[in-house]
N, C-alpha and C positions, 0 to 999 in steps of 0.2 A: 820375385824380382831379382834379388840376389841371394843364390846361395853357394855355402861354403863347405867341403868338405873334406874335415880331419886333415884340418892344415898345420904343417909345422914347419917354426921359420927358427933358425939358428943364428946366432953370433956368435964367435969364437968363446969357447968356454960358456956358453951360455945359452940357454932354448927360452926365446922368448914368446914362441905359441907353442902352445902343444895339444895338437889334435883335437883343434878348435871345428867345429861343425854346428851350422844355425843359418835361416831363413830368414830373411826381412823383406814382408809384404807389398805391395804395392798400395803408394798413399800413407806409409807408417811411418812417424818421427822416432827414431830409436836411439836414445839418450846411451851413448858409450861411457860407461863410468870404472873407477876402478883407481888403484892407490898409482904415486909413481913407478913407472917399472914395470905396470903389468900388462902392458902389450898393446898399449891401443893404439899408438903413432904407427907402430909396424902393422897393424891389424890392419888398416886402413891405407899405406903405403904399399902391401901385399894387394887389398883388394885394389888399388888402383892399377893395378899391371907398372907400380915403377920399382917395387922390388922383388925376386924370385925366392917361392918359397923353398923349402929343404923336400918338402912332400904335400900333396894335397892339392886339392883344386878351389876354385871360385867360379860362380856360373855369370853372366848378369845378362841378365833375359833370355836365360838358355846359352848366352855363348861364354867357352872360355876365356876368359881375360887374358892367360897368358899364352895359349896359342893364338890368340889374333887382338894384340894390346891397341894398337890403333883403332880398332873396331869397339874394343871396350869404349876407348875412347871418343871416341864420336856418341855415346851412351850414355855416358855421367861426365860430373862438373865434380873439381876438386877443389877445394880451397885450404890451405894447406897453417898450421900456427901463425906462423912467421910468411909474408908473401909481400909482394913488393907491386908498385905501380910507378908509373912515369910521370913523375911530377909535372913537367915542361910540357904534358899532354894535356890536353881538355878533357871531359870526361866523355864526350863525342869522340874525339880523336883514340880514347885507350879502348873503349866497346867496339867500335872499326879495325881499328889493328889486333881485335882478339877474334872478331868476327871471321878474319881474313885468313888468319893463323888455326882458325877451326874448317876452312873451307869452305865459309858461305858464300858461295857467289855473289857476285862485285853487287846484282841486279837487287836482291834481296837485303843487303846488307843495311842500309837506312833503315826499313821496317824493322829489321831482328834488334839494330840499338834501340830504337824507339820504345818496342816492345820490350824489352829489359831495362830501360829506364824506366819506365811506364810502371812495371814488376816492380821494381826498388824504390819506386819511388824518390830520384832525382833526375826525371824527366827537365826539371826548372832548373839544373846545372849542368847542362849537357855544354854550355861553352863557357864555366870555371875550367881551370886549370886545376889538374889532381892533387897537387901541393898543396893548394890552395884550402883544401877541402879539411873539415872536423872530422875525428878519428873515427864517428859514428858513423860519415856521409863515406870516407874512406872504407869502410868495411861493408856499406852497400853497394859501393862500384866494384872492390872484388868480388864480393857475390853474384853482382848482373855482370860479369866477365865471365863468373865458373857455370851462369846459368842459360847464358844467350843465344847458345846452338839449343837450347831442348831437351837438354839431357832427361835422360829416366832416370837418373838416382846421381843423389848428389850426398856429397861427402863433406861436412865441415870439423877443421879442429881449432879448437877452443874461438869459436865465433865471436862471442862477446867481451873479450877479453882486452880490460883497457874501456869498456864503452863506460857510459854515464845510465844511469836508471833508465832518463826515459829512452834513449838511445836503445838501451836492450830493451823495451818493452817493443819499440816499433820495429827491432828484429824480431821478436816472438811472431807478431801480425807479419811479418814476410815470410815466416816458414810454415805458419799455417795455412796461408793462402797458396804457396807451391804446392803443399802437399793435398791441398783439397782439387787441385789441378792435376791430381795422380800421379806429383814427383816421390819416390822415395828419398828419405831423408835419414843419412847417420851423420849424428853431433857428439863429438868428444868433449868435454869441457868439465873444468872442477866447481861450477857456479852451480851446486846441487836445487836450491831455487828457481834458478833462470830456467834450467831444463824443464823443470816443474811443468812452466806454464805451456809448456806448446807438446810436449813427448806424449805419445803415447802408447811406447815400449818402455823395457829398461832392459838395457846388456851390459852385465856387469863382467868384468876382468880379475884376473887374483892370480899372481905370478904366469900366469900367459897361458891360464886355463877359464873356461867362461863357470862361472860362477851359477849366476841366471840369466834366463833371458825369458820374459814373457812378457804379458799387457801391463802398464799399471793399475787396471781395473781388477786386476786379481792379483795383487802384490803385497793386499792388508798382512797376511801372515807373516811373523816375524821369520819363520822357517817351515819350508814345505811346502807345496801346494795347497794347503788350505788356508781361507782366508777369515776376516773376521767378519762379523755381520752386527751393527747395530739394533736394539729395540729400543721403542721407547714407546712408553702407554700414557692410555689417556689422562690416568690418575695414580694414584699411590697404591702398591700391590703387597699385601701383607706377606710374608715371607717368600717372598718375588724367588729367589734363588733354588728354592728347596722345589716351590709349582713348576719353577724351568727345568730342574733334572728329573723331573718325572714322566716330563714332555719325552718320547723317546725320541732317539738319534740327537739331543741338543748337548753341546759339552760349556761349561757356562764358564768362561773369563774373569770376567769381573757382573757385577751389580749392585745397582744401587735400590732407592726403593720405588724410582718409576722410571728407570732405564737400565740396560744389561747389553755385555758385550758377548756375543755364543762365538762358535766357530763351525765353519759349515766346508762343505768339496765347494770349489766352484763351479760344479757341475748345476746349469739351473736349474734341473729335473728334485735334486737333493733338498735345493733350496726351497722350491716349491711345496715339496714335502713337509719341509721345517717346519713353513709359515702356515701351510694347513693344521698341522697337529697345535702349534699354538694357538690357532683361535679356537681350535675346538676345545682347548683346554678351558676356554672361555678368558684369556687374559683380553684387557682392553687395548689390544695393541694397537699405536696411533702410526707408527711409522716402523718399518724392518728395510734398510739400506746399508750396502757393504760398506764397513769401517774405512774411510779412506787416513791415511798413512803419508807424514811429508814423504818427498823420496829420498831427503837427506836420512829421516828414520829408516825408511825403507834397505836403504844402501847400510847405513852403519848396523844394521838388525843381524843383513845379509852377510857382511864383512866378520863380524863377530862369531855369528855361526860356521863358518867355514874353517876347517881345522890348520892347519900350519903345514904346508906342504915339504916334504923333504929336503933336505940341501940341493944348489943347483946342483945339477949333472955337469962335468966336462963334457963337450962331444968332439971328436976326432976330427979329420977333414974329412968333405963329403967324398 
């Protein structure tokens, strides 16, 4: 759905991408993480065709963004930190005037508000005024604004930001239901929890190089592509650790004496391997499922591994 390649975006005295290149699937929540500074506003204002990079391209559905911006346009929804609404409007009145301003025809324009309220769920405030509205209801109308032409891939930064618990909980249920609807979804935000519940990517930043970028289903490993793998048996296993390295290809983490952390490729051919050679070992294995990892660990694991990247560069005029 969107891909990006070996993009670098400059600021005077300063390279805030560099030679950034990565995929996001179609149907995937991909959690943009990363300290302040390391690139995610411009990463995101680049892929929307409103800033030009120094070198590199962005695709989204095959077309370039910055040879035909309006056309991206008409493609994804952006919603942006900081964005603003028309208080003195209704929330009928501000989905119409964005409908209108995206070029849906006058004929169609009722059904697409309806249908985005419908999505956001404030169908039942379509004639409040936007003023009027809670900070949680207010960040659902600019979402059924950035999403009511249909975009294919949508862009949010720091979405939750400012809401109340259950307020973000009933944003989680609105970007999982887009994206089970085949929208792509990138989310910036520092709520390493909130992301938790709905992502199921992680793209991490580090001075305006990407760090990692893969599933969170294979992100147990504190460093590397390999991840961790839980066991756990049915009963107590007399010297459990010493019968796991005997097992061949198993490298043993931790254990206890009727559970063990190994490390396996996430390759599921490997895995499958594993889990044969352990039973054949004859242990009582009740359950073997990948270690899951908050992403707050996951990110702070990632963050620490990563080495200290050289002083900025100056760079000249282009």
């Amino acid at each position: 759905m969107l891909r990006i390649e070996n993009l670098v975006f400059d600021y005077p005295g300063h390279r805030a991408l560099d030679d950034v290149s990565l995929e996001l699937g179609v149907g995937s929540i991909t959690a943009l993480v990363g300290p302040n500074g390391a690139g995610k506003s411009t990463l995101m204002r680049v892929c929307a065709a409103l800033d030009q990079p120094f070198s590199g391209s962005v695709y989204l559905d095959g077309l370039d963004v910055h040879e035909d911006p309006r056309g991206a346009h008409r493609r994804r929804g952006f919603l942006p930190d900081f964005f603003g609404l028309y208080d003195d409007l209704t929330v009928s009145q501000c989905l119409s005037y964005r409908a209108a301003s995206q070029g849906v025809p006058a004929a169609r324009r009722k059904a697409v508000v309806d249908s985005a309220a419908e999505r956001l769920e404030i169908a039942d405030r379509l004639h409040q005024k936007a003023g009027s509205l809670s900070r949680g209801l207010r960040q659902r109308l600019a979402i059924a604004q950035a999403v009511l032409h249909e975009p294919r891939f949508l862009t949010l930064d720091e979405p939750a930001a400012g809401l109340d618990p259950s307020a973000r909980i009933g944003l989680s249920g609105v970007l999982r239901a887009l994206a089970r609807d085949g929208m792509t979804i990138l989310v910036s935000s520092h709520i390493l929890a909130e992301l938790e519940d709905y992502s199921t990517h992680i793209l991490m930043l580090k001075q305006g190089r990407v760090v990692d970028h893969a599933p969170l289903t294979t992100m147990g490993a504190v460093t590397g592509r390999r991840i961790e793998i839980r066991l756990d048996f049915a009963r107590t296993v007399p010297e459990l650790r010493l019968r796991l390295i005997a097992v061949a290809g198993v490298e043993v983490v931790s254990c206890g004496i009727d559970e063990a952390i190994v490390m396996s490729d996430p390759d599921p051919a490997e895995r499958a391997g594993m889990l044969a050679a352990v039973l054949a070992a004859g242990l009582p294995l009740a359950s073997f499922s990948p270690e899951r990892r908050s992403l707050q660990d996951i990110y702070l694991a990632r963050m620490k591994a990563v080495s200290e990247r050289p002083p900025l560069r100056l760079v000249g005029p282009r």
